[in-house]
N, C-alpha and C positions, 0 to 999 in steps of 0.2 A: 446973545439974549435968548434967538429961537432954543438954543441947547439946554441952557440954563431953566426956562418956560418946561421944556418936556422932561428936563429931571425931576421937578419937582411936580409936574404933573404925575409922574411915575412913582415919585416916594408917598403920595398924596395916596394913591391909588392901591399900594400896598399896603400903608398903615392903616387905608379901610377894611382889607382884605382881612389883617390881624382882629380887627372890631369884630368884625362876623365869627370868625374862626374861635375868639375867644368866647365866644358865647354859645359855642355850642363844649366847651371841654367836658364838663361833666353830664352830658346825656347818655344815658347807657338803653334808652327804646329807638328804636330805627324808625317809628313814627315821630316821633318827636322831634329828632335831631332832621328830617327833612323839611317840615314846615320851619323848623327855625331857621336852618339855611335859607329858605326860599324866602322867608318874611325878613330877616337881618338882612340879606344882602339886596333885596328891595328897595330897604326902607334907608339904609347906608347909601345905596349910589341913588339912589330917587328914578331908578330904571321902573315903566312904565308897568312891566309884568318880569317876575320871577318863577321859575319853576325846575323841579328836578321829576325825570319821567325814568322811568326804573326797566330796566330790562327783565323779563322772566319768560326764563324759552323763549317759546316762538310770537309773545305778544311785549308791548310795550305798557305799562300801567300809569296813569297819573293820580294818586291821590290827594292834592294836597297843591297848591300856586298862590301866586301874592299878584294882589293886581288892584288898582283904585287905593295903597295904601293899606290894607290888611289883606291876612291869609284866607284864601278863601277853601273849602274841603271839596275833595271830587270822587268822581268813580267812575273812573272812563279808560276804556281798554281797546287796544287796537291791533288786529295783527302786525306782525311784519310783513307780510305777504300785500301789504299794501298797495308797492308800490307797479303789482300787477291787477291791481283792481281800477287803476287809474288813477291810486291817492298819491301823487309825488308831491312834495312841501318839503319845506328844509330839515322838519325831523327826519321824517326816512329819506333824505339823502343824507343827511350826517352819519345814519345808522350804517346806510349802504356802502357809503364810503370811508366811514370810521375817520370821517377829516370835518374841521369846520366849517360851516357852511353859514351864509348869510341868504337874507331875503326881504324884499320889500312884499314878497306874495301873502297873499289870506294861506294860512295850516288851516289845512284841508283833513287830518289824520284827528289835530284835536283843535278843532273851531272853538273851543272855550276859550283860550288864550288869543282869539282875535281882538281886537279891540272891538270897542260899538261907534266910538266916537273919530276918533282920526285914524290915518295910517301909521304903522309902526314899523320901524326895521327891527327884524328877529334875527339873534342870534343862536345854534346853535352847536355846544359844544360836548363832543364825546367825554364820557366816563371813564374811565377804564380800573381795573385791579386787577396786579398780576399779569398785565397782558390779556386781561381779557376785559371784554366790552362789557360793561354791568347798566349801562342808561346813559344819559343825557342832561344837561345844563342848557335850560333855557334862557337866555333873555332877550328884553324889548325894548326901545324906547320911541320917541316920538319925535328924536332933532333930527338926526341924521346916523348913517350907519355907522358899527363899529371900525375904527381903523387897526391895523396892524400894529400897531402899540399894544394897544386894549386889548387885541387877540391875544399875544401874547401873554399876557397878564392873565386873561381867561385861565389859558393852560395851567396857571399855577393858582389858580381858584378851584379850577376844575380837580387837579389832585391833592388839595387838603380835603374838598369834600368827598373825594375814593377811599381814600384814606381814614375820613373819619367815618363814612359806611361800612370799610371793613374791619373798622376796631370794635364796632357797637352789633356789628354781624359776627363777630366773634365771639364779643361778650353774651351775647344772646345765646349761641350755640353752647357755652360753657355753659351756660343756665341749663340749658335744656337737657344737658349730658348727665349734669347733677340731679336734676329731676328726675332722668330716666332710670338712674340705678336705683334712687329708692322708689321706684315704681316698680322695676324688677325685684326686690326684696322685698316689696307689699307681695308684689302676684305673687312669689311664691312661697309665702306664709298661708296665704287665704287659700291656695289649691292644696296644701299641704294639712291643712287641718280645718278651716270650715266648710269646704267641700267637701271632704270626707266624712264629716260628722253629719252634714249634711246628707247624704247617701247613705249614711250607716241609717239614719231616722226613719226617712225611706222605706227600707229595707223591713226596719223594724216594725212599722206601720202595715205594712201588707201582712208580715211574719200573723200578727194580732187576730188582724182581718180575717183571714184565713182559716186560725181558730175559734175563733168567736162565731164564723158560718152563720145560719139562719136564727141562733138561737138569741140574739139580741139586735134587732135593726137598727137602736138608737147608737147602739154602742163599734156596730159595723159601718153608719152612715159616718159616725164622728174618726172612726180611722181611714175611710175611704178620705175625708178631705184632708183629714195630715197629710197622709200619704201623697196627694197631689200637690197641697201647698210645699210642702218638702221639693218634690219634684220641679215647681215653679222656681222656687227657690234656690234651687240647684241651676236650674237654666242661666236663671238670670246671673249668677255665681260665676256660671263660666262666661257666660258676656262681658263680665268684666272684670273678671284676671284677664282676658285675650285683650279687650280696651288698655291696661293696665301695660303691656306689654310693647315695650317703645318703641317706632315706627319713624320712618323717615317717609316725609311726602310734604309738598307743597301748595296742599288744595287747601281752598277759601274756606272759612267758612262755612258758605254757600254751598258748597261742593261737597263739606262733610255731613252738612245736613242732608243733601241729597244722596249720599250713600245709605246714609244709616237708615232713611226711607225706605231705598231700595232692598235693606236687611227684610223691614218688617212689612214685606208687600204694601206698601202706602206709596199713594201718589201725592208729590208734592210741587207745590208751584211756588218757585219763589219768585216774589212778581217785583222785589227790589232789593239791589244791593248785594247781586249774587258773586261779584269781584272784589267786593270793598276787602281791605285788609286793616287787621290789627296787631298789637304787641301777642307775642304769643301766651302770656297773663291774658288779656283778653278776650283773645278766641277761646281760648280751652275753656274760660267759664263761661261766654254767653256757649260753646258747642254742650258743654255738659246739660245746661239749662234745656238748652234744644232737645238733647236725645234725651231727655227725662219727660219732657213736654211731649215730643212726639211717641215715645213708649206711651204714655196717657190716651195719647191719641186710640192707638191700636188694643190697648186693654178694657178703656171705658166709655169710648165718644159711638161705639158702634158704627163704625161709618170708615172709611177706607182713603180718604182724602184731606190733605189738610195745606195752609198756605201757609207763609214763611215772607215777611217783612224787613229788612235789614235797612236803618236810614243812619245818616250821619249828619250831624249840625256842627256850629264852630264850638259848641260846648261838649255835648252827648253821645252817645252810641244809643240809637232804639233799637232793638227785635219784638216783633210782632209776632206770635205765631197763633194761628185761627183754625179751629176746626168747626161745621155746621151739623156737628152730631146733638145726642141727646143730654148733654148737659149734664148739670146740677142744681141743688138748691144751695145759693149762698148761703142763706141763714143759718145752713147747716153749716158747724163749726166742718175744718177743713186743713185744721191744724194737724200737721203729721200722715195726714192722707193723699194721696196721689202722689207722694214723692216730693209734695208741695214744701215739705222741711227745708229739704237738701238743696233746692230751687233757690229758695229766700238766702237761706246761710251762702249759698255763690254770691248770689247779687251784691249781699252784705260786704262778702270781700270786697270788692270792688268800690264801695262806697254808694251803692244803687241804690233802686227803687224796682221791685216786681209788681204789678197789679192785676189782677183774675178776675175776669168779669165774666159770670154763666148764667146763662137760664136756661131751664128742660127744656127740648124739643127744639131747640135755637143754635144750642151749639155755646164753644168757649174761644175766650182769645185770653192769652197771654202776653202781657206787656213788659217786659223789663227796659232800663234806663239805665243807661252808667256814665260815667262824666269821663271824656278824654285825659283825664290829669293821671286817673287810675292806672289805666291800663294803655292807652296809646294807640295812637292810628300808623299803621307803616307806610 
C-alpha cells in the first residue's frame, strides 16, 4: 500500500507539473513566462511562496514571486559576493554549491520572500542551461520540509523551466538580430544621403553668407541660422545612425539612461528602479522616450540636472522623468515641439499614456504609463 500511496503521489505530482508547463507554451517574453511559472506552480501545489531569481554576472536579480496566492513584482538585486559580506541563506549556498539546498532559516540575501506570519521551509533549486548556471527555483511551504521524492521531482521542474527560458531567450535574440539588420540598412541609407545633404546645405549656407558680407544683415542673419540649424541638424543625424547601429550589452534601463546623461554632460539621479528589467519592446521605447526627454532637458530646461523615476505595479510600467529648469507655458500648443511627437507616437505603441506637466521658472516632468501586457517585465 506504502508503494502504491507514493506512486500515485508521484504521478499526482507530475501531472501538476505538465498543468504549469502547459501554460506557459506559447509565451515568447522572458517576463512574462517568469511570473507565470512562479504564479502556476504556486497556485497548482498551494506552496506558500514561489519564485525564480535569475542569474546576470556577478549579481542575482528577482523580479517578479508568488506569495499569499497572487504574483507579486519586485526589484531587488544582490551580489554574489554575498556570501563574504556575511549573507549565507540557502540561495547563495545553492548558487555556491550548485546543489540543492534546504532551510528552515530567514533568506537573509532576499527577506522579501520571508514570511510575516509563520516559519516556512525554503527550497532551493539550481537552474542550469547548457551546463551553465542561469538562476534559481525557489520554493516554500508551511508543513514540513521537502523530502527526497519532491527533490527529485524539483530537478525535472527545474529543467522544463531552463529549458523554456532558453527557447524564449532565443526567440528574443532572433528578434533582436532581425531588428538589427534593418537598423543597419536604416543607418546607412540616412549617412548615405541625408547626411550628406545635410552638409552639402551647410556648406551652401556659409558659401551665401560670405557673399552677401555687410551688404545685407537681414539677409546674412537669416543664413548664419541655416547654417547652424543645418549643423545641429547634422549632429544630431550622427547621433543617431551611431544609436541606429546595433550593439550588444546588458544594461537596465536605468543604466542606459545614465549613459546617455553622461553623453550630454547632465547629471542624473535616478532615485528608483534603476535594475528593474523589461521585454526588450519595452526598454527600447520607454529608453527612446528617456533620451528624447533628457535631450529636452539639455537644449531647453537651462539647468544641468535632471531625475529619473522607474516604478512597476501588478498592472503598469511608470517613468517619471523631472527636470527644475525653466519650463514652459502649456497653454502654448506643444504639438510637434520638443520632440514631444515622436514621445507620444512611442508610448502609443505600446498601448500608453504620456502626460507633461510645466510651468516657467519650476521646471517639467514627464510621465509615461504602459501596461505590462504590452511590452513585459523580465
Amino acid at each position: 500500500m506504502d508503494r502504491y500511496e507514493q506512486e500515485k503521489r508521484v504521478a499526482e505530482y507530475y501531472a501538476t507539473i505538465g498543468e504549469v508547463v502547459r501554460s506557459t507554451w506559447r509565451i515568447k517574453d522572458l517576463g512574462h513566462l517568469l511570473r507565470t511559472f512562479a504564479e502556476q506552480t504556486g497556485l497548482k501545489f498551494g506552496w506558500h511562496t514561489t519564485a525564480i531569481i535569475l542569474k546576470r554576472g556577478s549579481r542575482l536579480h528577482l523580479n517578479s514571486y508568488f506569495q499569499h496566492n497572487e504574483i507579486h513584482l519586485a526589484d531587488e538585486s544582490v551580489a554574489l559576493s554575498g556570501k563574504a559580506q556575511g549573507l549565507t541563506d540557502v540561495i547563495l549556498e545553492a548558487i555556491n554549491h550548485q546543489q540543492v539546498r534546504q532551510s528552515k532559516e530567514t533568506i537573509v540575501s532576499f527577506p522579501i520572500l520571508n514570511a510575516a506570519e509563520d516559519p516556512v521551509y525554503f527550497a532551493a533549486i539550481p537552474l542550469n542551461n547548457r551546463e551553465s548556471l542561469i538562476g534559481l527555483l525557489v520554493l516554500s511551504r508551511t508543513t514540513a520540509a521537502f523530502d527526497g521524492c519532491e527533490i527529485d521531482i524539483f530537478h525535472d521542474l527545474a529543467d522544463h523551466i531552463s529549458l523554456a527560458i532558453d527557447n524564449v531567450s532565443l526567440y528574443e535574440e532572433n528578434e533582436q538580430l532581425l531588428l538589427a539588420e534593418v537598423r543597419s540598412s536604416l543607418a546607412r541609407d540616412l549617412h548615405d544621403s541625408v547626411n550628406q545633404k545635410l552638409f552639402s546645405l551647410s556648406l551652401v549656407a556659409q558659401g551665401l553668407r560670405m557673399r552677401a558680407g555687410q551688404k545685407d544683415k537681414a539677409i546674412e542673419s537669416g543664413l548664419l541660422e541655416i547654417g547652424e540649424l543645418a549643423q545641429e541638424a547634422l549632429a544630431e543625424m550622427k547621433s543617431l545612425v551611431l544609436d541606429l547601429h546595433p550593439h550588444v550589452d546588458n544594461n537596465t534601463l536605468g543604466e542606459l539612461l545614465e549613459q546617455h546623461a553622461i553623453k550630454l554632460d547632465l547629471k542624473l539621479l535616478i532615485i528608483k528602479g534603476r535594475n528593474l528589467r523589461f521585454s526588450s519592446r519595452m526598454e527600447k521605447a520607454l529608453w527612446r522616450i528617456g533620451q528624447e526627454a533628457l535631450n529636452n532637458v539639455k537644449k531647453h530646461a537651462s539647468v544641468d540636472y535632471a531625475e529619473v523615476e522607474i516604478t512597476c505595479d501588478d498592472r503598469y510600467v511608470h517613468m517619471h522623468i523631472t527636470d527644475h529648469g525653466c519650463g514652459f507655458q502649456q497653454n502654448v500648443t506643444t504639438s510637434g515641439k520638443l520632440g514631444l511627437t515622436s514621445m507620444r507616437e512611442r508610448i502609443l505603441q505600446l498601448n500608453g499614456q504620456i502626460d507633461i506637466r510645466s510651468e516657467e521658472a519650476i521646471g517639467t516632468t514627464i510621465t509615461v504609463r504602459a501596461p505590462l501586457e504590452s511590452g513585459g517585465r523580465r
